[in-house]
MARBA-3410 file (N, C-alpha, C, O; in Angstrom, 1 decimal):
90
-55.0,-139.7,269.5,-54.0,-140.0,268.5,-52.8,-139.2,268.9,-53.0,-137.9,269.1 ~ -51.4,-139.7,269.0,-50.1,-139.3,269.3,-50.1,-138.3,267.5,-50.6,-138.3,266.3 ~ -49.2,-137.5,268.4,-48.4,-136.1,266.8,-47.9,-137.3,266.4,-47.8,-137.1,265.2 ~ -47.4,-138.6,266.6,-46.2,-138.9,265.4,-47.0,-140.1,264.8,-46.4,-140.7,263.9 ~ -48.2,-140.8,265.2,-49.3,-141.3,263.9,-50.1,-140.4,263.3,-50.6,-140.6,262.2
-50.3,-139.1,264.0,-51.5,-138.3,263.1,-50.4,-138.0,261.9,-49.3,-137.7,261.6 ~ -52.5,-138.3,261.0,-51.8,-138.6,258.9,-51.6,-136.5,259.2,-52.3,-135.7,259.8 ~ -50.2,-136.4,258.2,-50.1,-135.0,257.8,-50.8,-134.4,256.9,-51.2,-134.8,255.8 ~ -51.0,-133.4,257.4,-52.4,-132.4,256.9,-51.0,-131.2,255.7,-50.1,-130.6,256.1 ~ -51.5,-131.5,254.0,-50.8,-130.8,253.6,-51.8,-130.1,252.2,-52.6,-130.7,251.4
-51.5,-128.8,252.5,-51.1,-127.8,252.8,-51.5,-127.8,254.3,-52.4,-128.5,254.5 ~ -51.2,-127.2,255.3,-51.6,-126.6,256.5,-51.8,-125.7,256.2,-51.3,-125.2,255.2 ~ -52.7,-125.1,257.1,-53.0,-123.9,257.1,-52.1,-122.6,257.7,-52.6,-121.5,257.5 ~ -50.8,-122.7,258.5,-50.1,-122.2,259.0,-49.0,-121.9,257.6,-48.4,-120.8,257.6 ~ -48.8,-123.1,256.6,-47.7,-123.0,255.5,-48.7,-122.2,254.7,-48.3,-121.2,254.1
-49.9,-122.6,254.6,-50.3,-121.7,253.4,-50.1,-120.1,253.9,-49.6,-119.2,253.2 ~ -50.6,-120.0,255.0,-50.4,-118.1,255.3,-49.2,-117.8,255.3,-48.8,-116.7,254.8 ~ -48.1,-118.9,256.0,-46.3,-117.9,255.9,-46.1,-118.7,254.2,-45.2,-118.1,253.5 ~ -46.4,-119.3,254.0,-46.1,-119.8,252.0,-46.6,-118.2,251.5,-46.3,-118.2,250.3 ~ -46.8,-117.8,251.6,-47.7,-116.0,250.5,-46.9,-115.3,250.4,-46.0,-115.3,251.2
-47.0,-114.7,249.6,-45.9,-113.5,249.3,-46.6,-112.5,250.4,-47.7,-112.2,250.8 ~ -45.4,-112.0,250.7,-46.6,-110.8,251.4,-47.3,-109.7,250.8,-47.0,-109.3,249.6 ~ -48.3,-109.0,251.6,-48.9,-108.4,251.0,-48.0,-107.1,250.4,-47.0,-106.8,251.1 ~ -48.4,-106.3,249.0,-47.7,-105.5,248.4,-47.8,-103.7,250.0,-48.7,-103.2,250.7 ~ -46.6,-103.5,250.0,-46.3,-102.2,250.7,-46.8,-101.0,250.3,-46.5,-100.5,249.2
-47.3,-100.6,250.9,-48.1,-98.8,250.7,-46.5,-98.2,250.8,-45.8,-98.3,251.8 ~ -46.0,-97.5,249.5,-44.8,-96.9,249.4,-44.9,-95.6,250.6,-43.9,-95.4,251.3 ~ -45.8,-95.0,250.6,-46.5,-93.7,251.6,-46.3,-94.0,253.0,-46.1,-93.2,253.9 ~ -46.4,-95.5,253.4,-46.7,-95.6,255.0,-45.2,-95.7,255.2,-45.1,-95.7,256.4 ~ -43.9,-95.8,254.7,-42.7,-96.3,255.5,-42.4,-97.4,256.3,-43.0,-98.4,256.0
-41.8,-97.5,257.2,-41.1,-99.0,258.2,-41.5,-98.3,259.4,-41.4,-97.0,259.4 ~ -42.0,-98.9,260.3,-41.9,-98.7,261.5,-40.8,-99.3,262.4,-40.0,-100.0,261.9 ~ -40.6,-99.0,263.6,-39.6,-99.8,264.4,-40.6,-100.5,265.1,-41.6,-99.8,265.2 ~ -40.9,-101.8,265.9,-41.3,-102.2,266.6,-40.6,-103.1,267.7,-40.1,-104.1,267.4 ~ -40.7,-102.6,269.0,-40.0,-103.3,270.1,-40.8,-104.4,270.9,-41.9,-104.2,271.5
-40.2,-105.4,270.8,-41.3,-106.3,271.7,-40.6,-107.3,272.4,-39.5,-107.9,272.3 ~ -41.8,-107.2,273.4,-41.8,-108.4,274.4,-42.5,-109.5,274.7,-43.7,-109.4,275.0 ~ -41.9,-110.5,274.6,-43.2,-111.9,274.0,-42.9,-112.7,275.7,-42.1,-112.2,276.5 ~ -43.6,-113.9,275.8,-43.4,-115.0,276.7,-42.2,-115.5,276.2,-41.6,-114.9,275.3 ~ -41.9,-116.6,276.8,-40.9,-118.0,276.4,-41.7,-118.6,275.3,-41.3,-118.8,274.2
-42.8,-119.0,275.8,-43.4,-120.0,274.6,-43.6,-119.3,273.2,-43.5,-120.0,272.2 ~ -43.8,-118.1,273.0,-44.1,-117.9,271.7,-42.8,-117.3,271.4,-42.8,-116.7,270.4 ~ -41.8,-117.3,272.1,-40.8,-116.7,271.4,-39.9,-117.3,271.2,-38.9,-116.7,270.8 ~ -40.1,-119.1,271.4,-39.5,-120.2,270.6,-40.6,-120.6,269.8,-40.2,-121.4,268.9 ~ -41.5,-120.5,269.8,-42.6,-120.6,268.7,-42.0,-119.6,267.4,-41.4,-120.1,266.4
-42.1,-118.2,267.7,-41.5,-117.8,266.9,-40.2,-118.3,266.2,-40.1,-118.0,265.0 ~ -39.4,-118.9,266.8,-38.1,-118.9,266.4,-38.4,-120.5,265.4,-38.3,-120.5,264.2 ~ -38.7,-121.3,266.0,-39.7,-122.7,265.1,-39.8,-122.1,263.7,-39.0,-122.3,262.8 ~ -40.9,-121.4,263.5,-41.4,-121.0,262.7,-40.5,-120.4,261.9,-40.8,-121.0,260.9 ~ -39.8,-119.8,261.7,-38.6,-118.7,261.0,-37.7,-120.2,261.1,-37.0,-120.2,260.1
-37.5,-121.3,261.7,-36.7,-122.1,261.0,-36.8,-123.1,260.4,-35.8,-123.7,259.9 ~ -38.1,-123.4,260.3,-39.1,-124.4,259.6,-39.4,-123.6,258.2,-39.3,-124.1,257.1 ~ -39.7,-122.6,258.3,-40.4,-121.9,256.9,-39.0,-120.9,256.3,-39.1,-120.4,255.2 ~ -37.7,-120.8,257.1,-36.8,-119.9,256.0,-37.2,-118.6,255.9,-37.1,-117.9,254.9 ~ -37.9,-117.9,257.3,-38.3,-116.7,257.4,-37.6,-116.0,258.1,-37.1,-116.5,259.1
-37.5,-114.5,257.6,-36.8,-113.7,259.1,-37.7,-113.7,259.9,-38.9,-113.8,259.5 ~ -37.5,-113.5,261.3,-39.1,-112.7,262.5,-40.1,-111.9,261.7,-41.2,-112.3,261.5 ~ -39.6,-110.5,261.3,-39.9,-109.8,260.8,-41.3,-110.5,259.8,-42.5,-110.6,260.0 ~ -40.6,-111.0,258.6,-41.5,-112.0,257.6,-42.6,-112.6,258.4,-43.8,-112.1,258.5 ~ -42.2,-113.6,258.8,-43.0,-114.2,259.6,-44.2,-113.2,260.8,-45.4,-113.3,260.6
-43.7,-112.6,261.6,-44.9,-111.6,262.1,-45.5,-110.6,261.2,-46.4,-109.9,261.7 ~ -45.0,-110.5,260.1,-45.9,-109.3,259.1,-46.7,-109.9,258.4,-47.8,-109.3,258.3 ~ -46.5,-111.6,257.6,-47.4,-112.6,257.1,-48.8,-112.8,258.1,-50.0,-112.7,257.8 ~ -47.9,-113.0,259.6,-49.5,-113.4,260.3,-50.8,-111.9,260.7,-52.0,-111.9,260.7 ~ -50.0,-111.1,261.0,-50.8,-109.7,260.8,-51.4,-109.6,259.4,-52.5,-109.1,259.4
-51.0,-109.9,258.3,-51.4,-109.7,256.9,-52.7,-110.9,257.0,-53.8,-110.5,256.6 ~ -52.6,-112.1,257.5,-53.8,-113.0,257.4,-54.1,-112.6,258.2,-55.0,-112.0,257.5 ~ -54.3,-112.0,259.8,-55.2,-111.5,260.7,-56.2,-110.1,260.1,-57.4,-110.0,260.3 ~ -55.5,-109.4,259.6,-56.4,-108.2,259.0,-56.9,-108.6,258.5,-58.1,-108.7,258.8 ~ -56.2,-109.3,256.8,-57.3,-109.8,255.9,-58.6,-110.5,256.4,-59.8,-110.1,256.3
-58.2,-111.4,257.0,-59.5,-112.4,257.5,-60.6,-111.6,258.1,-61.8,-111.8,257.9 ~ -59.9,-110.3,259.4,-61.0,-109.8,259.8,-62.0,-108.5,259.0,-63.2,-108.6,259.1 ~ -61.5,-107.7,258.3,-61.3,-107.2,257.0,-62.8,-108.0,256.2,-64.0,-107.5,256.3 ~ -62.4,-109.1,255.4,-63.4,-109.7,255.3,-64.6,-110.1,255.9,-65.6,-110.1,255.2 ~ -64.8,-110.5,257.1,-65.4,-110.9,257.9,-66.7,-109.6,257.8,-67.8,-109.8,257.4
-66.2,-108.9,258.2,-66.5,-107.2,258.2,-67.7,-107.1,256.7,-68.8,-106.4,256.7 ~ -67.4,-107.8,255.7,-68.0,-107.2,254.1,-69.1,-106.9,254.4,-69.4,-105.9,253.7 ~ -70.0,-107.2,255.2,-71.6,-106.8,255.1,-71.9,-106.0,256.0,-73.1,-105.9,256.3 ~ -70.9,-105.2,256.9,-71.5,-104.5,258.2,-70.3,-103.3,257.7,-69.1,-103.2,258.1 ~ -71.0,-102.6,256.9,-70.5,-101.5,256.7,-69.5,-100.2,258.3,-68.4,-99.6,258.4
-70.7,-100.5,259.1,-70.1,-99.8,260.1,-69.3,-100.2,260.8,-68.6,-99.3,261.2 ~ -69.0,-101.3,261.2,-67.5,-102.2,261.8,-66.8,-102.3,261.1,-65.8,-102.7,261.5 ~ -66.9,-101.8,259.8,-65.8,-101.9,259.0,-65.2,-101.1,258.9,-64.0,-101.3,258.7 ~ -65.8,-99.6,259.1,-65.3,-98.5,259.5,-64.6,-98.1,260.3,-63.7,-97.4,260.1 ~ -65.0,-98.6,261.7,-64.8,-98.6,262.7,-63.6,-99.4,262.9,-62.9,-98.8,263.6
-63.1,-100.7,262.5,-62.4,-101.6,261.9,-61.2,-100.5,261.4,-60.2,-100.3,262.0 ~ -61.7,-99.9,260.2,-60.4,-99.1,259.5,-60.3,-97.5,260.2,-59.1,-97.1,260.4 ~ -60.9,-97.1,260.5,-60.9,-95.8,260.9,-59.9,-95.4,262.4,-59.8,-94.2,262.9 ~ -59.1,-96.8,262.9,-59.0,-96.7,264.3,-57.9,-95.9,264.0,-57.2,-96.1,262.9 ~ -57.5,-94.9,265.0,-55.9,-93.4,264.8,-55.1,-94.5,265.8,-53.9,-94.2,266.1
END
């Protein structure tokens, strides 16, 4: 099936994670600076994304980190010691 017969999938799963508020800020941890270096492909991916959803970069990469913890985070509920290990990393 071509992208432009496939029936649209709504909510996606992509709108629902950048659709969230983000997660509330630990007032204690501050802003970091972060410098980065991406490929071509994901750094018009990136750019896609922030102009399809009305996000800055920033938004948009702190949303997908927020579903990436969360999910692993969870994943983690029953194995106390990965979870540790999980949160404990310096």
């Amino acid at each position: 099936m071509s992208r432009a017969t496939q029936p649209a999938r709504d909510p996606s799963a992509v709108a629902a994670i950048l659709g969230r508020h983000p997660r509330a800020h630990d007032t204690d941890s501050g802003e970091r600076r972060l410098n980065l270096t991406m490929k071509g492909s994901q750094f018009f991916a990136l750019e896609r994304l922030v102009a399809h959803f009305s996000l800055s970069k920033p938004a948009v990469i702190e949303r997908l980190i927020d579903w990436a913890d969360e999910t692993l985070t969870k994943s983690l509920y029953d194995d106390e010691t990965a979870f540790n290990r999980y949160v404990d990393r310096a």
